[in-house]
C-alpha positions in Angstrom: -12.9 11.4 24.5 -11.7 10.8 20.9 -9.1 13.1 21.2 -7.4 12.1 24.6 -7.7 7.8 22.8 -6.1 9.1 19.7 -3.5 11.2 21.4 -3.0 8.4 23.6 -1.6 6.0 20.8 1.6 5.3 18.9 2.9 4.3 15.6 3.2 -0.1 14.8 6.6 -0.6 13.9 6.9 -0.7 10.2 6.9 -4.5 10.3 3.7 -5.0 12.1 2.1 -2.3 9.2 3.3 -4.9 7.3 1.4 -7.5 8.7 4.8 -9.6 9.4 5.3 -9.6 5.6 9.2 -8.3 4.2 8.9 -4.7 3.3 9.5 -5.2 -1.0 13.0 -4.3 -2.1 14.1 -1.3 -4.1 17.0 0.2 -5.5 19.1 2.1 -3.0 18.4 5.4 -5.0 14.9 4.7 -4.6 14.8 4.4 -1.3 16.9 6.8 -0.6 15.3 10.0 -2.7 12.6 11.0 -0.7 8.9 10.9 -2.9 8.0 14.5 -4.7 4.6 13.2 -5.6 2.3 14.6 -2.5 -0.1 11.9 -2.9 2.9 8.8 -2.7 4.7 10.6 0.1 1.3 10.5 1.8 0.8 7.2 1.1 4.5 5.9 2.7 3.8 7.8 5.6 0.4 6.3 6.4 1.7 3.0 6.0 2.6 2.8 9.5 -1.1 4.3 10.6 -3.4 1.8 8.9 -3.9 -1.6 7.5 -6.7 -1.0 4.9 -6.2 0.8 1.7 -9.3 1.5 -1.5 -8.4 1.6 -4.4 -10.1 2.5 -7.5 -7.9 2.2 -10.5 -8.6 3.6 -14.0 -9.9 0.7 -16.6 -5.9 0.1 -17.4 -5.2 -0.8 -13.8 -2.7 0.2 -11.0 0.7 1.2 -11.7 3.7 0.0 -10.6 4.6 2.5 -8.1 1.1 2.2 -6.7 0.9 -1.6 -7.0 4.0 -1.6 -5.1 2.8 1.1 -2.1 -0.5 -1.1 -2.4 1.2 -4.1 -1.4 2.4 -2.2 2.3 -1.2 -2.6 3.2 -2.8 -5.5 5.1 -6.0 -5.0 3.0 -6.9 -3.6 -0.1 -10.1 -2.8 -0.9 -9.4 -2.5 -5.1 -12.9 -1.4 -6.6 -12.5 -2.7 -10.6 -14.5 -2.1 -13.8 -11.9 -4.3 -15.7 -12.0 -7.7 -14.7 -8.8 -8.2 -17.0 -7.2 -5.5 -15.9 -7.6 -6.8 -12.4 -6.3 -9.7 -13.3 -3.0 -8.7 -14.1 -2.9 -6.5 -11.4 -3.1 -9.7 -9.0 -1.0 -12.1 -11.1 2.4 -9.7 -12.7 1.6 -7.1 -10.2 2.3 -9.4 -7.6 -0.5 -8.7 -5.3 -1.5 -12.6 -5.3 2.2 -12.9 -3.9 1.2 -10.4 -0.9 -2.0 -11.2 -0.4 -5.1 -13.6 -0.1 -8.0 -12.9 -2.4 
């Protein structure tokens, strides 16, 4: 059943969640202070689980610490009710750089 497939399966190494792409850099005290925001720490932990992420910003857009988690993800679905905001979001947030729209 569903259970015995799922328990039957392991992690993709963190570069194959990253669909061959370089994992972006950050500062070493980034990287090395573990997230306190629940919702971020849940979001770098199921990197590694799945290659589809939806996002549905606020009329401003993502942030930069979500743009950036974002990125980790093969596909994003990003649901938008600010076509400019969008915009931005795929040009200085770098997800054109990441991604193919």
């Amino acid at each position: 059943g569903a259970k015995e497939a799922a328990a039957g399966r392991t992690a993709a190494p963190p570069d194959a969640a990253l669909g061959g792409r370089e994992e972006p850099t950050q500062p070493a005290a980034e990287a090395a202070a573990p997230s306190a925001n629940p919702t971020t720490r849940w979001l770098e932990e199921a990197r590694g689980r799945t290659d589809v992420i939806l996002v549905d910003p606020p009329r401003c857009g993502l942030d930069a610490d979500t743009l950036r988690l974002v990125s980790y993800f093969d596909h994003v679905l990003y649901i938008s009710c600010n076509p400019e905001a969008l915009l931005d979001n795929l040009q200085r947030g770098g997800l054109l750089q990441t991604h193919a729209v």
